[in-house]
N, C-alpha and C positions, 0 to 999 in steps of 0.2 A: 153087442158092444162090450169091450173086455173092460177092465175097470179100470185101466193106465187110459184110453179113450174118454169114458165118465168124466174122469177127473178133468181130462183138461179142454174137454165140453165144457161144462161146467164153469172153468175158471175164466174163457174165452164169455161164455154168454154173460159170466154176472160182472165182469169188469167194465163193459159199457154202461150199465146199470148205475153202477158203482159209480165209478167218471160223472156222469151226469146230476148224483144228488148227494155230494160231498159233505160230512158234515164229521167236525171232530173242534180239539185247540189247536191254535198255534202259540208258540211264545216269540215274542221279539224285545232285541234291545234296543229303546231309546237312547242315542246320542245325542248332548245338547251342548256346545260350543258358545259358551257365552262373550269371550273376546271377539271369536265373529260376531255376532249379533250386536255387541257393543260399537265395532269399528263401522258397522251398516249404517247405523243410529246418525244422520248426518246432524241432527238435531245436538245431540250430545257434545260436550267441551273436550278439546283432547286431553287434557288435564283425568279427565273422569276416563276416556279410552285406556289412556297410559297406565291411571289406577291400576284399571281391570285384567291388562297386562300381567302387573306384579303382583295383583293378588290371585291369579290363576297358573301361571308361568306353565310348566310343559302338564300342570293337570287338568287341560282346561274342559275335555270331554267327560261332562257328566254324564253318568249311565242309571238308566232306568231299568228293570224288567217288565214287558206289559204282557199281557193274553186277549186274544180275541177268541173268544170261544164260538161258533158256526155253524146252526143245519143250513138246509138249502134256501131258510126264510125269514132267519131272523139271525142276529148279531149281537152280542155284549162285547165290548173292548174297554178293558179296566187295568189298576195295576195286578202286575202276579203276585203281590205279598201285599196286606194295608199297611206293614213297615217299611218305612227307607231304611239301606242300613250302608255305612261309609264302606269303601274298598277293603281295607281294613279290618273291617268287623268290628270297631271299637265303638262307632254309635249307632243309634237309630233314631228315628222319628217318626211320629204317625204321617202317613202318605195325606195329599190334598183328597178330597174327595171327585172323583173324575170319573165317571161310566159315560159310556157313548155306547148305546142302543141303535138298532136301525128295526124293523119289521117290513116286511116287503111283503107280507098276506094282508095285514090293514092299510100300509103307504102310511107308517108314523115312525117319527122318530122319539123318542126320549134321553136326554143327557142329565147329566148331572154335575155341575161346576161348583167348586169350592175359587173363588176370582174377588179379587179387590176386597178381600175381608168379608165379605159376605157368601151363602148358599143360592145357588139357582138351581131348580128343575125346567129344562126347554122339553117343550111338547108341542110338538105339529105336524104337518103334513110332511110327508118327504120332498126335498127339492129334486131338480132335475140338473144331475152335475154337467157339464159338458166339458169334457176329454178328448185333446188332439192324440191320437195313437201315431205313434211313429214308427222307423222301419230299423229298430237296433233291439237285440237281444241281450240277454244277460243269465248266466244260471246263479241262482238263489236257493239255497236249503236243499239241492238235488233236481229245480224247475225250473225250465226255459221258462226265461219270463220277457215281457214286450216292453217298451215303453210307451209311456203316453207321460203329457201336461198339461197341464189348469193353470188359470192363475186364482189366487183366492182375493176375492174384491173388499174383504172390507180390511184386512188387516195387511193388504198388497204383499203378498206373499208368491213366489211362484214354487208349483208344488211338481215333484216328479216320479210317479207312480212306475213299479216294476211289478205288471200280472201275469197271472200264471192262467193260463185259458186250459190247462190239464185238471185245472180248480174252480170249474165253471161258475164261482159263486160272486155275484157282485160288492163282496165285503172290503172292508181293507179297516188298517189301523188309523188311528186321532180320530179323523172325523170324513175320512177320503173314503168313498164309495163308489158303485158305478158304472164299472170296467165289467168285459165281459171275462172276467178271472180274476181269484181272488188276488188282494196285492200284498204283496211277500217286501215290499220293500219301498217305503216312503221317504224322498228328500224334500226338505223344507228351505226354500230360498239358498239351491246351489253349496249345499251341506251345514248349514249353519243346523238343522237337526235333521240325523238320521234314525230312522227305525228300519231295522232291519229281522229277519225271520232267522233265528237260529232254531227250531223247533216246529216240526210239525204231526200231530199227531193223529191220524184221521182215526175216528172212532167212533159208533151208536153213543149218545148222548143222552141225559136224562132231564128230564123235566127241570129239576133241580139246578142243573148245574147253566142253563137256559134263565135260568130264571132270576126276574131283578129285586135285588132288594129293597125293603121300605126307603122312599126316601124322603129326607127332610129341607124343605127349601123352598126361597118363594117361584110360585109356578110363573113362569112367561113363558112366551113364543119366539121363532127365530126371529123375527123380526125384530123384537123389543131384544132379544141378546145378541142381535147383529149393533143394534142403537148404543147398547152398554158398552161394546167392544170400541166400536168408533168414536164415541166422547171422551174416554178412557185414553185415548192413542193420543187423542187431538189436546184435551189437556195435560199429557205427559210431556207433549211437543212443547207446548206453550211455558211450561216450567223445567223441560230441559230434564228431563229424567227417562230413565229405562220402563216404558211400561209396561215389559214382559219379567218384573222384578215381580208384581201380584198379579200375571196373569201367564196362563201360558202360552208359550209360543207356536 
């Protein structure tokens, strides 16, 4: 076998290999549209809608940078910088505290929430998402991707997931898992927030960069920060305010 053959032996046999146990970062931007989210709020005074109007006017898309970094078994999805910094580059701020872990070789997750003034660390079993896949495509970052939807039951959200089954990994960014390919592209109740995949880098990974930081905060379970979520919402209703102002959406 001459060596223009080898090579693309070679390149054929380790590419299914490869396909199969993907592992590298992505980066994606958060979009978050708060005059939608505001005008959804049927709770809310229009008085308080029309504010949010004039105090956002044509800037209303805030942008985040996030990363989800990926082997075949485990997940971190965090901010790409701990600074916020304006369009601009004229301010910054330190970012909330927000990791979302997944492990699929133990079945646990661990998160880490900075919400209503207080630290949470969530630690528990992994749930078991259920995803309608539908029959529409889309290309994202260079990948046909499918669609599927959920809806999220405690903060009634519906969610719409774009995977890429070229990325056989069941990851995705916020908190959506599940799919049989990674998801490249998450909408939140009909664009009221987008995350999208501009960035994808597959690459051998190190221990290190897998790896979660110490974290500080009171420990609960999904259950108890499903409970926090919902009391939260239901006394925001009840006084008529936004309660995605100290929590995220």
């Amino acid at each position: 076998m001459n060596t223009m053959k080898k090579t693309i032996f070679l390149l054929l046999f380790s590419l299914p290999v490869f396909a199969q146990e993907p592992e590298g970062i992505i980066t994606y931007e958060r979009t978050q549209y708060w005059t939608k989210i505001q005008q959804r709020l049927t709770f809310l005074s229009q008085e308080e809608k029309d504010r949010a109007k004039m105090t956002f006017g044509s800037r209303d898309g805030y942008k985040e940078k996030m990363k989800l970094v990926f082997s075949p078994t485990q997940s971190v999805y965090t901010y790409l910088s701990d600074q916020g910094e304006s369009e601009d580059g004229r301010w910054s701020w330190r970012q909330d505290d927000y990791i979302i872990q997944r492990d699929f070789a133990k079945e646990t997750l661990t998160e880490l929430h900075e919400m209503m003034g207080k630290t949470y660390v969530v630690q528990d079993s992994l749930p078991a998402p259920k995803w309608k896949i539908l029959n529409q495509l889309k290309d994202i970052a260079g990948h046909v991707c499918m669609k599927a939807e959920t809806e999220e039951p405690v903060k009634g959200q519906k969610l719409t997931a774009w995977f890429a089954d070229d990325l056989p990994v069941s990851f995705g960014p916020e908190r959506s898992f599940g799919l049989p390919g990674i998801i490249l592209e998450l909408d939140i109740n009909d664009g009221d927030v987008v995350v999208t995949a501009t960035k994808i880098e597959l690459k051998k990974l190190t221990d290190k960069e897998l790896a979660l930081p110490k974290m500080k905060g009171k420990k609960i379970t999904e259950k108890e920060y499903n409970r926090l979520i919902s009391e939260h919402i239901q006394d925001s209703m009840k006084s008529h305010r936004n309660p995605y102002w100290s929590l995220r959406y």
